[in-house]
N, C-alpha and C positions, 0 to 999 in steps of 0.2 A: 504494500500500500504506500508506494512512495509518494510522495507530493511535491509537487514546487509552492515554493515559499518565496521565491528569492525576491521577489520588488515589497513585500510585508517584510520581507529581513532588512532589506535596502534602505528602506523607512525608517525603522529604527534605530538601526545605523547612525544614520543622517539627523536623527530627532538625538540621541544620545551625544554625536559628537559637538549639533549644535548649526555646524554647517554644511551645507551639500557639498562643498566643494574642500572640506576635510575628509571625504570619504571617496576612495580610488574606484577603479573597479574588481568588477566580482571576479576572486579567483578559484572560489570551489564551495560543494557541499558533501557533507557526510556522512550516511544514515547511519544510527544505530541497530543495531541484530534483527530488530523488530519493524525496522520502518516507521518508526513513529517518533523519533527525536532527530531534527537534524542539524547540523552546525556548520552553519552558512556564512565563509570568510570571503573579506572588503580589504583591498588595498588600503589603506589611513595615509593621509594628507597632512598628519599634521606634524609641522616645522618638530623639528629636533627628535624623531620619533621615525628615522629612515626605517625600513624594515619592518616594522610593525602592521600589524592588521586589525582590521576591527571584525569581535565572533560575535556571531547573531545564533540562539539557540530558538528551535519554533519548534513546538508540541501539536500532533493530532494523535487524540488519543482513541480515536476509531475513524472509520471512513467515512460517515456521517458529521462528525465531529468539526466545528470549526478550528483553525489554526490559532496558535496562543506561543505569544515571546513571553521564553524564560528572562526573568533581569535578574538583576544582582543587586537592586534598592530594594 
């Protein structure tokens, strides 16, 4: 039951960093065993932070199910 998520990840992304233009582009996602957790990584833009990315986690917890970002606040 894989999903795309990726412009819902993309969003929050860009809502977390603050700016659209802090966040790169998409360079992957990654289902867990199940297909139902997946962690959806962003290039990051922001100055002194070369190399880094931004992780977008999105839950469906059945197929019916709307999609839902895990945070960390």
């Amino acid at each position: 039951m894989k999903f795309d998520a990726t412009d819902l990840a993309l969003s929050a992304a860009i809502e977390t960093a603050g700016a659209k233009e802090l966040v790169g582009a998409f360079i992957s996602v990654e289902f867990d065993d199940e297909d139902r957790l997946a962690n959806y990584l962003f290039e990051s833009n922001l100055p002194g932070y070369n190399g880094w990315r931004w992780s977008v986690t999105v839950t469906k917890i059945d197929a019916d199910a709307h999609l839902y970002i895990v945070t960390g606040k």
